[in-house]
C-alpha positions in Angstrom: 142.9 40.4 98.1 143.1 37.2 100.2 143.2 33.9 98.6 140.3 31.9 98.0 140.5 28.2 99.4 140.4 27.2 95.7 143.1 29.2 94.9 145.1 27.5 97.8 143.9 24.2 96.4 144.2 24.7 92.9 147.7 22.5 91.8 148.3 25.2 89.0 148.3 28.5 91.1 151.8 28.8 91.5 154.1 27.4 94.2 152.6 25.7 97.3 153.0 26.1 100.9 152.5 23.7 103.8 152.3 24.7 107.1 153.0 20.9 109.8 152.4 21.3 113.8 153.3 18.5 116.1 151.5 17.0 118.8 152.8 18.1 122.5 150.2 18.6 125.2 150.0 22.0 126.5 153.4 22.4 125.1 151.4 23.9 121.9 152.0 27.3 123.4 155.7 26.9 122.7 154.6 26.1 119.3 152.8 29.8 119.0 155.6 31.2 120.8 157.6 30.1 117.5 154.8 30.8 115.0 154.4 34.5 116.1 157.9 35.3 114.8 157.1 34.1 111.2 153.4 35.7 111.5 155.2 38.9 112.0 157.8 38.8 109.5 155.3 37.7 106.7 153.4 40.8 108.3 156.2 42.8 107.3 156.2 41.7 104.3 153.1 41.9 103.0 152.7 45.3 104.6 149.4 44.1 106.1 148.9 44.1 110.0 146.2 41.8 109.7 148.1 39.3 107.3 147.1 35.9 109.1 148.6 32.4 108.5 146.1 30.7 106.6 146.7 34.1 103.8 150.0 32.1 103.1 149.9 28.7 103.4 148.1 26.8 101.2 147.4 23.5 103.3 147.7 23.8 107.5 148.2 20.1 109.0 148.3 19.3 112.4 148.3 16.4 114.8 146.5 16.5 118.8 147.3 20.3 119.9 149.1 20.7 116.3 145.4 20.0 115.5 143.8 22.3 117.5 145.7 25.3 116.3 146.6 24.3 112.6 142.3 24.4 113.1 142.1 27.2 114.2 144.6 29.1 111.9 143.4 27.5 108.8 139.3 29.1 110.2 141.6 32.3 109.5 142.5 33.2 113.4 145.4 34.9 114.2 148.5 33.4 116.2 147.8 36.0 119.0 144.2 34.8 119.2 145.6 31.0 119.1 147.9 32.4 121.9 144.7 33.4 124.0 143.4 30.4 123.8 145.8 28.5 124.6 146.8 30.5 127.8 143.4 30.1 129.0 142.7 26.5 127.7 146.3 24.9 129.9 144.8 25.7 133.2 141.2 24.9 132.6 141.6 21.6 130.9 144.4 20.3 133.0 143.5 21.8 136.4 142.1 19.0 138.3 142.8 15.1 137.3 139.5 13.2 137.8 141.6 9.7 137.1 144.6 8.2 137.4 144.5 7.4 133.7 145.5 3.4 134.4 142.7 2.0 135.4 139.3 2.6 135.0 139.1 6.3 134.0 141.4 8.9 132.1 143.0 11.6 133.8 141.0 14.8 133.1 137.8 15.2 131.8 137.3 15.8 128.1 134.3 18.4 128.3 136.5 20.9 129.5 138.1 20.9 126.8 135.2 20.7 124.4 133.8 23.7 126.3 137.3 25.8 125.6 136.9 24.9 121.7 133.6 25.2 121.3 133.8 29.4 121.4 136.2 29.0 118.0 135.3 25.7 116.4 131.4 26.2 116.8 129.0 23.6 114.3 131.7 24.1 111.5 131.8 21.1 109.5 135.3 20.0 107.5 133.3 20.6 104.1 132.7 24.7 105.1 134.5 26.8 102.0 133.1 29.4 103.2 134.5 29.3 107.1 137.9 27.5 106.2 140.0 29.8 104.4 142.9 27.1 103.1 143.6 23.5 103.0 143.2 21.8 106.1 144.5 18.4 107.3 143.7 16.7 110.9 145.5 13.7 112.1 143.7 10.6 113.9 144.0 6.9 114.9 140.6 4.6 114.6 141.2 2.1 117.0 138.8 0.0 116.1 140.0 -0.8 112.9 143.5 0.1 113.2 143.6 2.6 110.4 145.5 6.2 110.8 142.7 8.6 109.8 144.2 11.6 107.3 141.4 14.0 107.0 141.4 17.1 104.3 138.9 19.6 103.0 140.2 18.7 99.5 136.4 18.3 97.8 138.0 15.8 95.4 139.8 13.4 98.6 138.2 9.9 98.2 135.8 10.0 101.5 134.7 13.9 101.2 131.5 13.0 99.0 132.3 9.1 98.5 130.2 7.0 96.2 129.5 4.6 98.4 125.8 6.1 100.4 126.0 4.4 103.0 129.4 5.9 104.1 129.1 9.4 105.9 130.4 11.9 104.0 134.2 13.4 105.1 132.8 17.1 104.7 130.1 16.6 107.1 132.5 15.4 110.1 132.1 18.5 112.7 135.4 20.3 112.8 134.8 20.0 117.4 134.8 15.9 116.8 137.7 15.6 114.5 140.0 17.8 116.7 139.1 16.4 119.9 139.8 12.9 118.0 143.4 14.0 117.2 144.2 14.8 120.3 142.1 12.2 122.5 145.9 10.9 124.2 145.6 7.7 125.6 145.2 7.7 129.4 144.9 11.9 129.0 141.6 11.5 127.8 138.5 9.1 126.6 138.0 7.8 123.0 136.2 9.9 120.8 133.6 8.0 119.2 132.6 10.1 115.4 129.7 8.1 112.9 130.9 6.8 109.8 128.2 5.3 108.4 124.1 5.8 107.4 121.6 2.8 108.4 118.9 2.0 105.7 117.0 4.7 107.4 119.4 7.1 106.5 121.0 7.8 110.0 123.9 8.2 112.0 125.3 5.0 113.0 128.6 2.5 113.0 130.7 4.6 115.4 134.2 4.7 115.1 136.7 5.0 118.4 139.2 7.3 117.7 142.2 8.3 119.9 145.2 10.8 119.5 147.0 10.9 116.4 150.4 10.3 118.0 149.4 7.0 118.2 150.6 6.5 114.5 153.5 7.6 112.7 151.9 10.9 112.5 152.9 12.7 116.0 155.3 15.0 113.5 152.7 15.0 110.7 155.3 16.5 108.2 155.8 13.0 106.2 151.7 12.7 105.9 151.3 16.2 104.9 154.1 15.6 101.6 152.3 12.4 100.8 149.3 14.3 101.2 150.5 16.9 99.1 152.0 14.7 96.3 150.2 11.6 96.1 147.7 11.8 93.6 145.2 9.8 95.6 144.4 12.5 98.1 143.5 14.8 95.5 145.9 17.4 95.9 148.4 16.3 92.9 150.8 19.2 93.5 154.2 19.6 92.0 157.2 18.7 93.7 160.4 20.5 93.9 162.4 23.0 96.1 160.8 25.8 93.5 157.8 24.5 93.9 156.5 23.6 96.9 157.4 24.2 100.4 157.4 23.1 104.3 157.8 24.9 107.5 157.2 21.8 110.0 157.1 23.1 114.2 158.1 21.1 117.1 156.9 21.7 120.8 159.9 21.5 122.2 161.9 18.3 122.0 163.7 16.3 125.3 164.8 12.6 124.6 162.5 10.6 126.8 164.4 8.2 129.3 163.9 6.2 131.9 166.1 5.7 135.4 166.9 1.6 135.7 165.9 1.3 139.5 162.6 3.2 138.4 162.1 1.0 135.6 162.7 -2.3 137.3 159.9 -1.4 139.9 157.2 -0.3 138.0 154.1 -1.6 137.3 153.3 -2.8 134.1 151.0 0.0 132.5 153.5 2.9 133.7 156.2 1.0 131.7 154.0 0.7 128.9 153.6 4.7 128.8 157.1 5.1 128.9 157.9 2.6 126.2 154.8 4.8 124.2 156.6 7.9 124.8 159.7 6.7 123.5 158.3 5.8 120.2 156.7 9.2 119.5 159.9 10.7 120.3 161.5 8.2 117.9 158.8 9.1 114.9 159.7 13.0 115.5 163.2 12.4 114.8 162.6 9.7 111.9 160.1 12.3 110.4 163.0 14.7 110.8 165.6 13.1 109.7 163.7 11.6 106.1 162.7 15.3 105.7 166.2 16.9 105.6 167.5 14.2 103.6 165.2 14.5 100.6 165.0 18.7 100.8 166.8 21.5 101.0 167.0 23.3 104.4 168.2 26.9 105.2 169.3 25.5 109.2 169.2 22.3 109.4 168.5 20.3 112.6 170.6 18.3 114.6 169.1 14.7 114.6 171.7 12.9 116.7 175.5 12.4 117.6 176.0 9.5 115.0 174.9 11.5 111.7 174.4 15.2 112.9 172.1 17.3 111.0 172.4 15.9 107.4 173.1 18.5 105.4 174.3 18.0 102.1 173.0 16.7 99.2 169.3 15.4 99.1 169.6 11.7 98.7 166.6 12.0 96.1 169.0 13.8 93.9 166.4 17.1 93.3 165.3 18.4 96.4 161.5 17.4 96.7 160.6 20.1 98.5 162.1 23.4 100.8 162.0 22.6 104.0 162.6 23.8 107.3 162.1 22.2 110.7 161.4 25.0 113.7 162.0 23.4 117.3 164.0 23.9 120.5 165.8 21.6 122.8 163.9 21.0 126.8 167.2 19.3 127.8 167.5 19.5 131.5 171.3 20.4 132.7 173.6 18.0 132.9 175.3 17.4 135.9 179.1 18.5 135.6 182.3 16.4 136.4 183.2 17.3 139.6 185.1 20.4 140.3 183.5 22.0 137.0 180.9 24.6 136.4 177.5 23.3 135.0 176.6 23.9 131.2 173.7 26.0 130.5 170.8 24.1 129.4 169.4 24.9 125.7 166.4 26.9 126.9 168.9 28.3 129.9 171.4 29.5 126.8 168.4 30.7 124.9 166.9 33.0 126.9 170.0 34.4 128.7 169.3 33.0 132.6 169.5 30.2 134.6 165.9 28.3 135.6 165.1 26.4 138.4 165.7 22.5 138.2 162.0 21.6 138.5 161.0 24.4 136.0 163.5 23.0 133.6 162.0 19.3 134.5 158.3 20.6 134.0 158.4 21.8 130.5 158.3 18.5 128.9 155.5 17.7 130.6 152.1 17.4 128.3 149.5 18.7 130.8 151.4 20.8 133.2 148.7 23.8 132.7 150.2 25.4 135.6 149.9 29.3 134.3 153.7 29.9 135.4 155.1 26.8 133.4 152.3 28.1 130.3 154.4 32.0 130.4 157.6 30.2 130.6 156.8 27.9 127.3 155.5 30.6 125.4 158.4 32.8 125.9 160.9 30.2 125.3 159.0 30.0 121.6 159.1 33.3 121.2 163.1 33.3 121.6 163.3 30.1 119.7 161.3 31.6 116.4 163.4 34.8 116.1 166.5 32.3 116.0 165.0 30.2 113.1 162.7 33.4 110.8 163.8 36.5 109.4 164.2 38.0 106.1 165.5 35.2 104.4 163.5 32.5 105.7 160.8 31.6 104.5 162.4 31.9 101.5 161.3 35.1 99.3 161.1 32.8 96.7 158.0 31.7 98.2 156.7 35.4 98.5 153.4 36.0 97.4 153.4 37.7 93.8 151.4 40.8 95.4 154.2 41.4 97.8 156.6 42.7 95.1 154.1 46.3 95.0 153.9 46.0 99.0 157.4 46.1 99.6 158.0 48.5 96.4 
């Protein structure tokens, strides 16, 4: 029998799971690509074809498209209907610009997307028990008031049912609004303006401007969700340790952004200052990665850079806070050879076994390339990547689920 969202919730029903999706773009199908490979080997064994995500994990966090499908796994959907989605969604939402996303108006037009969700996300409000099957957190940045917005189902959070009246409840934000929030990328698309607060009359007013949660630390929301889990203040209050509680934090596909000097020194302004933006996400992935590994323990740990590798070793906590293991593959383009030398293989290249074109290689960083060849191409390349990263030993089957032991009997 499934768990019951108070079961996931509960800090004293055994050891916990959290499940931590990155921001990317359209690059979120790479991101199901990965996930379908640990769907199907917790499907194996639980002996259960229908054995969905949200039956494991115990809190699903995501940030902008991490958003939209840690959503829509935590509502109990399957990665293969995520998948759907998401094939469908790329070229729909990022068909046409109707901007240049500098000036006056963003790039592509936020209804589309609101029209794609709407089918999964319907009028479900964060405070549904009976629609959300497990813990559920969604990543955002108010603008306005420069806060970085953490929002749980966790009834006992301090803004689900606040005190205060005149603040608007966490638990009756619509699940459609706080998603689009998350992943409302600057230039990409408009502000998403949400209510926070009740007039003397009792309604709606005080809007707050929110805009994608990258713009925070919380691109990689894997720190968040471990504060989340273990800071007493968010209600959670569940127990560390690499017994107790574990982390299985997905990329979508990682590619050190750079920037050419002669392009740099003739652009204008705002184009540098989307670079510069870029660069910083990139640079809170990594951080996020690297403070991860070095307080856990990690089955295959990931290479954070030439000057201090992949950290493995001792956690510098002493105990290992938690198990943890970060799922990702490299979108480096090939590197041009010395002369007389054959060219290295690029990651993805190695991965799947062929060469690519140079512009495919180029495109599959980009956030909105919904192009439906580039969409296959991602979405393979995550399906290669998972296999490399989940199999019978990972997630670790200390984390198994008690019923499991009969299953596999």
């Amino acid at each position: 029998m499934p768990k019951t969202l108070a079961d996931h919730l509960a800090p004293d029903q055994g050891p916990k799971r959290i499940l931590s999706l990155d921001g990317g773009g359209v690059k979120g199908i790479l991101t199901l690509g990965m996930l379908a490979a640990l769907e199907k080997e917790l499907r194996r064994r639980s002996g259960d074809p229908n054995f969905v995500l949200s039956d494991y994990y115990d809190l699903i966090g995501g940030t902008s498209t991490g958003a939209i499908i840690a959503t829509g796994l935590a509502l109990g959907r399957s990665v293969a209907d995520m998948t759907t989605l998401y094939a469908d969604l790329g070229p729909v939402v990022f068909k046409k610009a109707v901007g240049t996303g500098l000036f006056l108006k963003s790039k592509y037009d936020h209804r589309a997307l609101t029209n794609a969700l709407t089918p999964v996300l319907r009028d479900i409000q964060l405070g549904d028990a009976e629609n959300i099957k497990t813990g559920l957190s969604i990543h955002a940045k108010r603008i306005d008031t420069g806060s970085a917005w953490v929002l749980t189902n966790h009834p006992d959070s301090p803004y689900f049912n606040p005190q205060d009246a005149k603040t608007i409840p966490n638990r009756y934000y619509q699940l459609i609004d706080l998603v689009r929030a998350s992943a409302a990328a600057p230039t990409f698309f408009d502000e998403v303006k949400i209510n926070t607060e009740f007039d003397k009359k009792m309604r709606p007013v005080t809007p707050g401007y929110f805009v994608d949660g990258a713009v925070s630390a919380n691109n990689n929301p894997s720190i968040q969700l471990l504060l989340t889990a273990l800071v007493p203040q968010y209600g959670f209050k569940w127990t560390p340790g690499a017994d107790q509680l574990m982390m299985t934090s997905f990329g979508t596909g990682m590619r050190r952004p750079t920037a050419r000097r002669r392009w740099f020194d003739f652009q204008l302004t705002a184009l540098k200052a989307i670079a510069a933006l870029r660069a910083m996400i990139y640079d809170t992935q990594i951080q996020g990665v690297m403070a991860m590994q070095a307080m856990s323990r990690v089955h295959k740990p990931w290479t954070v850079n030439s000057e201090i590798g992949d950290m493995a070793g001792s956690p510098f906590t002493g105990a290992a806070v938690m198990d943890y293991q970060r799922i990702d593959v490299r979108l480096d383009v090939r590197r041009k050879p010395p002369r007389g030398e054959r060219p290295t293989p690029a990651p993805v290249e190695a991965l799947l076994g062929r060469d690519l074109a140079p512009n495919m290689l180029e495109e599959l960083d980009q956030l909105a390339n919904g192009d439906p060849a580039n969409i296959a191409l991602l979405l393979e390349i995550g399906q290669e990547a998972g296999k490399t990263f989940v199999d019978h030993m990972y997630p670790d089957p200390k984390f198994d689920l008690p019923a499991w032991s009969k299953a596999q009997a």
